[in-house]
ROTI-716241 format. One record per residue (C-alpha): residue in one letter; residue number from 1; x, y, z. Coordinates in steps of 0.1 Angstrom, whole numbers, plus 5000, padded with zeros to 4 digits. Each point is the difference from the previous one (the first is absolute). Layout:
REM ROTI-716241
type / seq / east / north / up
a / NUM / X / Y / Z
...
***
This chain:
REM ROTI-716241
type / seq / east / north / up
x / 1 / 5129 / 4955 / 5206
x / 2 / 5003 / 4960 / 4999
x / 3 / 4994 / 5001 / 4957
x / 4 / 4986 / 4967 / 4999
x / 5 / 4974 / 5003 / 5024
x / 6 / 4991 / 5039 / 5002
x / 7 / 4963 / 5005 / 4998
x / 8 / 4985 / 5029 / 4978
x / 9 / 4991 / 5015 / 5030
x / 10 / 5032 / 5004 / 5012
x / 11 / 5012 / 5012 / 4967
x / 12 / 4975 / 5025 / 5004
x / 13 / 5006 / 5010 / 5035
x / 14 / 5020 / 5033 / 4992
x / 15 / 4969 / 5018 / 4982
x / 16 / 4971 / 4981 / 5017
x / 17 / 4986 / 5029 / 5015
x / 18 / 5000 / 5020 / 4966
x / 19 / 4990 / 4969 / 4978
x / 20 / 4972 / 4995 / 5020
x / 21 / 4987 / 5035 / 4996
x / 22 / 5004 / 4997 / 4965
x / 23 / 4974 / 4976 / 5001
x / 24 / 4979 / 5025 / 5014
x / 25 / 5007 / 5026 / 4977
x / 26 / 4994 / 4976 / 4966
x / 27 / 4963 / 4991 / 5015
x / 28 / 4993 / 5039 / 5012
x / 29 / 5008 / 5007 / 4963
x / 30 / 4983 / 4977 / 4984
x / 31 / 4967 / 5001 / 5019
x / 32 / 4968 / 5012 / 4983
x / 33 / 4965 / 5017 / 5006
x / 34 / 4988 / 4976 / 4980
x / 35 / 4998 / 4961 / 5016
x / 36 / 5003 / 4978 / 4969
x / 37 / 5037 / 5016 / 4991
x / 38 / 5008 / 4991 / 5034
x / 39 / 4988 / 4965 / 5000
x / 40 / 5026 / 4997 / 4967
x / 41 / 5023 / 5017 / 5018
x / 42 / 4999 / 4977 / 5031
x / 43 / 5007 / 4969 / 4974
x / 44 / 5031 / 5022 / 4989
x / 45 / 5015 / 5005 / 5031
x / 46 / 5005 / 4960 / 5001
x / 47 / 5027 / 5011 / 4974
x / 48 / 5025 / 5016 / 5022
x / 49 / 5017 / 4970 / 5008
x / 50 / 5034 / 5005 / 5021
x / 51 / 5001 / 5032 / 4985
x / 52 / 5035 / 5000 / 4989
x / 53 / 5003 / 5032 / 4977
x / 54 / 4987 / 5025 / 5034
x / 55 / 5025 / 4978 / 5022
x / 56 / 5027 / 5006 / 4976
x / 57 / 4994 / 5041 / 4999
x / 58 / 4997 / 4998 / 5038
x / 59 / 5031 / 4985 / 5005
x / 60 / 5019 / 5013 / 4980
x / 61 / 4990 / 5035 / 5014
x / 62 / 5005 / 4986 / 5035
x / 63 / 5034 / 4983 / 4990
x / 64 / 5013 / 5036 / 4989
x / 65 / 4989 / 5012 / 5035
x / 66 / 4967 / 5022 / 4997
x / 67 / 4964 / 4987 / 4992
x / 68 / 4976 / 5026 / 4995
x / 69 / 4959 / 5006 / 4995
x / 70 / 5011 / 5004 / 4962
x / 71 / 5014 / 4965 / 5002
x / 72 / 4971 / 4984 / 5013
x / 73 / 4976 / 5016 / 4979
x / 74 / 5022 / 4991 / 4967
x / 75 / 5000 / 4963 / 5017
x / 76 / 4961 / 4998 / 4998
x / 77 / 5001 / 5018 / 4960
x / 78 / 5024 / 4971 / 4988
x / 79 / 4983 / 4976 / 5013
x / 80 / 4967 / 5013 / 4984
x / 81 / 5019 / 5001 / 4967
x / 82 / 5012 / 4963 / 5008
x / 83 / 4968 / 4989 / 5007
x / 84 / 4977 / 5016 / 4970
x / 85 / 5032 / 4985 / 4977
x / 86 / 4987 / 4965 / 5019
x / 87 / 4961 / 5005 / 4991
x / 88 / 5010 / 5010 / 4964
x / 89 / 5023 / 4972 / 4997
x / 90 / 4970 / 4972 / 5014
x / 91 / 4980 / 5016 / 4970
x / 92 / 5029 / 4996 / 4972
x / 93 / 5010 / 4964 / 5015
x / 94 / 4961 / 4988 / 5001
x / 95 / 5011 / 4989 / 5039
x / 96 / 4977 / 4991 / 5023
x / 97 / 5017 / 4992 / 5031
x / 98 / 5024 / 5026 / 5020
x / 99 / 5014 / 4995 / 5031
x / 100 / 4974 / 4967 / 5004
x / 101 / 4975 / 5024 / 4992
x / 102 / 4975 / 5005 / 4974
x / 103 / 5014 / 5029 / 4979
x / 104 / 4985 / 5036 / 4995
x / 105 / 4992 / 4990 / 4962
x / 106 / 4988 / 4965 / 5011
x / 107 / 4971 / 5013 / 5023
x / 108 / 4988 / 5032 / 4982
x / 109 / 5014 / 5000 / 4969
x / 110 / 5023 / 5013 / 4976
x / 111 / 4980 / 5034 / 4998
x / 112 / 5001 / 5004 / 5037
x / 113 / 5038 / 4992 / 5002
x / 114 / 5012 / 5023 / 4977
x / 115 / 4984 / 5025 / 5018
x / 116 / 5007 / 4997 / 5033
x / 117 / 5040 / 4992 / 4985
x / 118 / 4995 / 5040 / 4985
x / 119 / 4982 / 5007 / 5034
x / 120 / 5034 / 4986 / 5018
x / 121 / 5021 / 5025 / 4977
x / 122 / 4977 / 5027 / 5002
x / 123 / 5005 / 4998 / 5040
x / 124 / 5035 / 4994 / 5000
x / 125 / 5009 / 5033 / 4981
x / 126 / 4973 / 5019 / 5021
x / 127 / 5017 / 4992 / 5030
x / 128 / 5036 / 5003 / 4987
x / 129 / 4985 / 5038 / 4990
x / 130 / 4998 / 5009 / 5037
x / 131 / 5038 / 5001 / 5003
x / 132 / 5015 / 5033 / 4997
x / 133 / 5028 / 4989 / 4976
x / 134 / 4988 / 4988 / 4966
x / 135 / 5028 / 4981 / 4995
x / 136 / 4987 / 4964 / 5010
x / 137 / 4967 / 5010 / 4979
x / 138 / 5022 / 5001 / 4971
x / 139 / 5023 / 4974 / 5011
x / 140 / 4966 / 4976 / 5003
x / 141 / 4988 / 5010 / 4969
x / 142 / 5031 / 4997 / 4979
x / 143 / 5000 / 4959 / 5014
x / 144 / 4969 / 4994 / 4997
x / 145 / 5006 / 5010 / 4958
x / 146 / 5022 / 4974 / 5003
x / 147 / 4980 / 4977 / 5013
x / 148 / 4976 / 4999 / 4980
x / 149 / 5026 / 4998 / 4967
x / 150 / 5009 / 4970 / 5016
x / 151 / 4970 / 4985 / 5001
x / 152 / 4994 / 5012 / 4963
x / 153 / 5032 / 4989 / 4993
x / 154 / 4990 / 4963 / 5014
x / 155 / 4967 / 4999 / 4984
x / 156 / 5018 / 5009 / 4966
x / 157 / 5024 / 4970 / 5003
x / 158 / 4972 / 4972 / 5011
x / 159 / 5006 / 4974 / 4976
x / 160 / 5038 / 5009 / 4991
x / 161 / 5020 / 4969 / 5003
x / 162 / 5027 / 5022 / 4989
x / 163 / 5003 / 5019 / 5031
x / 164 / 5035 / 5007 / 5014
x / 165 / 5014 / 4999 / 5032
x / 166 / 5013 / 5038 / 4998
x / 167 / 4961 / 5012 / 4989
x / 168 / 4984 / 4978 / 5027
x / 169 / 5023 / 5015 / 5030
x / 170 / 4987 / 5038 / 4981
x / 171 / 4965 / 4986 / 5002
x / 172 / 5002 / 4994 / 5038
x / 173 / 5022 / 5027 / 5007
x / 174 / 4974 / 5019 / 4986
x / 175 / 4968 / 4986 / 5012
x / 176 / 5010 / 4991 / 5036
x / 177 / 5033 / 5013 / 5013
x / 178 / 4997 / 5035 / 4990
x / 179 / 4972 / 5003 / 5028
x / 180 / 5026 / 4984 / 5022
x / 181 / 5032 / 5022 / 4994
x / 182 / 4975 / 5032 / 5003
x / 183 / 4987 / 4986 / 5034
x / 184 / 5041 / 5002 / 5013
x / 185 / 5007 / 5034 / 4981
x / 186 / 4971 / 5018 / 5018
x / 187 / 5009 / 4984 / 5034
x / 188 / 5036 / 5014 / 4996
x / 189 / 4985 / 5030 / 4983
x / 190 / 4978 / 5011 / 5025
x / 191 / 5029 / 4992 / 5029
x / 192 / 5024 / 5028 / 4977
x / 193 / 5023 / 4976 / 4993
x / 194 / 5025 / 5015 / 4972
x / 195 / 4995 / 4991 / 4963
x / 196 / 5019 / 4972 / 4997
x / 197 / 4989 / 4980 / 5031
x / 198 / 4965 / 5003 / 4987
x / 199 / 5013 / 4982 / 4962
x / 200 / 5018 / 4971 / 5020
x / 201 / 4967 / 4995 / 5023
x / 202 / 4983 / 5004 / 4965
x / 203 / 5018 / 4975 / 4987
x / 204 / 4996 / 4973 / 5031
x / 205 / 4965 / 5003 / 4993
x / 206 / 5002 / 4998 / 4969
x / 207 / 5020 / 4968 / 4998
x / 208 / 4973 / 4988 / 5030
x / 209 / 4973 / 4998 / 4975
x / 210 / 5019 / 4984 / 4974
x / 211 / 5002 / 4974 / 5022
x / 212 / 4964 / 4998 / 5014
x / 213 / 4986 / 5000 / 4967
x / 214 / 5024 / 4972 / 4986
x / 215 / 4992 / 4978 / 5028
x / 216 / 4959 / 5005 / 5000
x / 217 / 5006 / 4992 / 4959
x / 218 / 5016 / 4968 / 5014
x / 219 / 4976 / 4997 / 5026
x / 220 / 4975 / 5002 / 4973
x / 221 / 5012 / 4967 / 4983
x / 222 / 5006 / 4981 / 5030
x / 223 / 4987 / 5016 / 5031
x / 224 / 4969 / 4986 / 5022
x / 225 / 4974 / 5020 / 4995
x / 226 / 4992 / 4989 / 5035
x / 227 / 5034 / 5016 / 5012
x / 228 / 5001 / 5031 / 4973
x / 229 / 4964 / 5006 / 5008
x / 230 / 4991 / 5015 / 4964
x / 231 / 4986 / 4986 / 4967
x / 232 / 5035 / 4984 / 4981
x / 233 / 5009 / 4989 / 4969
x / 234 / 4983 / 5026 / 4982
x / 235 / 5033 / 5011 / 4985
x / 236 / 5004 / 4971 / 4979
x / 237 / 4960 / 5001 / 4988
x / 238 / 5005 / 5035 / 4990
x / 239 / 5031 / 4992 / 4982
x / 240 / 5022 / 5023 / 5019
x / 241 / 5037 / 4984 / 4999
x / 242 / 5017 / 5008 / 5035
x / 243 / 5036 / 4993 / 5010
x / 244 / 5002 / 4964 / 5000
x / 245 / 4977 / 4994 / 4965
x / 246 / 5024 / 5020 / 4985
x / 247 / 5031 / 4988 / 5016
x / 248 / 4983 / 4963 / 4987
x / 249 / 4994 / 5012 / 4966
x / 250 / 5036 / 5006 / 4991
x / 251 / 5014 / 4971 / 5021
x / 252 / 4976 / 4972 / 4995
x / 253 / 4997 / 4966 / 4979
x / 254 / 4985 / 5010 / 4970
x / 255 / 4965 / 4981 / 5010
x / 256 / 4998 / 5016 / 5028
x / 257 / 5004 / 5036 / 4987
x / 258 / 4975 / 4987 / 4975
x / 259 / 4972 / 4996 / 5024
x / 260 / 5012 / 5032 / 5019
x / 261 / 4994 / 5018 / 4969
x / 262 / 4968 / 4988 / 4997
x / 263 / 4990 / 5010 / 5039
x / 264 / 5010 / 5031 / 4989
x / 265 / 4983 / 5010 / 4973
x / 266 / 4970 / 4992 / 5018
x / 267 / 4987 / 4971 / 4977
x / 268 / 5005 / 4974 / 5036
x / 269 / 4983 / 5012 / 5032
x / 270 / 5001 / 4988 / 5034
x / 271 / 5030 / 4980 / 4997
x / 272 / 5018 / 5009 / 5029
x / 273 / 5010 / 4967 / 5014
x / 274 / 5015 / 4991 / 4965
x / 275 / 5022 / 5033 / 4996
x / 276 / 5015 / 4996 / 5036
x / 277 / 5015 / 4964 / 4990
x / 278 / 5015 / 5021 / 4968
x / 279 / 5013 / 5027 / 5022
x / 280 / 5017 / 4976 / 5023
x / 281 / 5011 / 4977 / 4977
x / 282 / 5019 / 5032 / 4979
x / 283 / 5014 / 5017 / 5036
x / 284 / 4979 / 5030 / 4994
x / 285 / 4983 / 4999 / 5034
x / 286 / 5034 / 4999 / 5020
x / 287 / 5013 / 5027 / 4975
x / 288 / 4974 / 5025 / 5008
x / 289 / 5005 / 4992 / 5037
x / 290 / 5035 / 5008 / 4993
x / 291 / 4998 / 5033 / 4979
x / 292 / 4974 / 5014 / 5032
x / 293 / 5027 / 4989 / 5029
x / 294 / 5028 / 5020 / 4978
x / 295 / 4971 / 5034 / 4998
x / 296 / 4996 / 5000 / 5038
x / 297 / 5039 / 4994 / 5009
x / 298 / 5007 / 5032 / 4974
x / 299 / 4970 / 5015 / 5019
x / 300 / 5015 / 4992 / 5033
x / 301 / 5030 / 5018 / 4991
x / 302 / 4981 / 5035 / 4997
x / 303 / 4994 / 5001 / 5035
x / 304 / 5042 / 5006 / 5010
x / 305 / 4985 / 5042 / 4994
x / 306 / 4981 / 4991 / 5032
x / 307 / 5017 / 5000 / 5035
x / 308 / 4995 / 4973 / 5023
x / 309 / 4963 / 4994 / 5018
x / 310 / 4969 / 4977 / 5004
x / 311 / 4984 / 5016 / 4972
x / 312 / 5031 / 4998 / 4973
x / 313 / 4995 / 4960 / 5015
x / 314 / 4965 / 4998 / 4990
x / 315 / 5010 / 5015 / 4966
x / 316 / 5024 / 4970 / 4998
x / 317 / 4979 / 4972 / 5016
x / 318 / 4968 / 5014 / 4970
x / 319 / 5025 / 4990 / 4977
x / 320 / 5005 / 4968 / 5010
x / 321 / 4958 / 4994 / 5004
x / 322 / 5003 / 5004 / 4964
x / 323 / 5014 / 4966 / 4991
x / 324 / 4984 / 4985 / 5032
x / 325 / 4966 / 4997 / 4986
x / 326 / 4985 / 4969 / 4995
x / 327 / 4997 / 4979 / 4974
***
């Protein structure tokens, strides 16, 4: 693969066939009797995206040499869990705009989207039931506790300008890459890799979502919405201090981590124009760009347990989309 110009297509190439019936198997799940739950869940589908937590347990199953109907079933349950985290998220963040789309929450309401979030769970642990082995049931359900003590941890820390670096990386860890690293575990898992393959390919993915979720908090401050194709800046109006308000806070002028303070704590909203000048100004921006690009070459490294093929390449190239996004 040419890195520079490699399509996510081609990236994909190696599990096309099985992503694709994924697909199928997250709508046949999903589908209902009844014709209102599936005009919500034909909004929700808009959701998947590039639908990078199936594509990483597909090829990491493929890049240990055997895909099987169990992976392509667990592909569609992660990406249901992904998904409902998405609609819940929407509601928490008061977004209205997700992938240039009105959000879930936006056109039905709050009510609805919590709902249909549960609906998404509800299905994803149904289907992951129909597996012999209840090991990637509890395997699910074990992330998706932390998860959600993530996200409780988050919400318990808006308006905490004394946030550190250490607890913000546990935050994330928690609340986005531990779907991640589970996606990679069950791929080698379900291929009967030995233990400790499966904990390095845990740990790739692991590290993956550290990344991601640093750069969509930087994306969040000084993305396009036009490029990033979600409701931004909703961080900084929920006072929620990500890696580059904190980095700002302790390295600042003191002015400037005055009015940080104050975005904060919630008592400024809507000043997202203002905090990127502060953010630039202090190095933060470049600083979190830096702390992602050293996550995904320690993730990188993870993949020497697999030998040699397109998919381990794919694995490698995914890590690379993570700091390619745009901005």
């Amino acid at each position: 693969m040419n890195h520079p110009e490699t399509s996510l297509a081609e990236v994909y190439a190696p599990i096309a066939a099985e992503l694709d019936e994924a697909r199928v198997r997250f709508d046949d799940e999903i589908h209902s009797a009844r014709g209102f739950i599936n005009e919500l869940c034909a909004q929700v589908k808009r959701y998947r995206g590039k639908m990078l937590r199936p594509a990483l347990l597909l090829l990491t199953g493929k890049a240990l040499g055997r895909l099987t109907d169990e992976h392509v079933t667990l592909a569609a349950v992660v990406e249901m869990v992904h998904v409902a985290t998405l609609v819940h998220d929407d509601v928490l963040d008061e977004a209205d705009v997700r992938r240039q789309r009105t959000t879930v929450n936006a056109m039905s309401g709050n009510e609805a989207a919590v709902m249909l979030g549960d609906y998404l769970i509800s299905h994803a642990f149904h289907l992951c039931s129909s597996l012999d082995s209840q090991y990637a049931a509890r395997e699910i359900g074990a992330t998706t506790n932390t998860v959600c003590a993530g996200e409780l941890s988050q919400i318990h820390h808006r308006g905490n300008p004394r946030l550190t670096e250490t607890e913000y990386l546990e935050i994330i860890e928690s609340k986005t890459a531990a779907l991640t690293g589970t996606c990679c575990a069950l791929g080698a898992r379900f291929a009967d890799a030995p233990a400790d393959t499966i904990e390095a390919l845990r740990r790739f993915g692991t590290e993956l979502g550290i990344a991601f979720q640093i750069v969509d908090d930087v994306l969040d401050l000084v993305g396009s919405q036009e490029h990033v194709g979600k409701t931004l800046g909703r961080d900084l109006d929920l006072g929620e201090p990500t890696l580059p308000v904190i980095h700002s806070l302790a390295n600042a002028e003191p002015e400037a981590r005055r009015r940080l303070q104050t975005l904060i704590r919630g008592d400024v909203a809507g000043e997202r124009d203002g905090a990127q000048e502060l953010l630039r100004r202090s190095g933060s921006i470049d600083y979190a760009k830096g702390v992602a690009q050293r996550y995904v070459a320690s993730a990188a490294k993870h993949l020497d347990v697999l030998p040699d093929s397109p998919a381990r390449a794919s694995l490698a190239v995914m890590a690379e989309f993570v700091l390619r996004r745009d901005y």
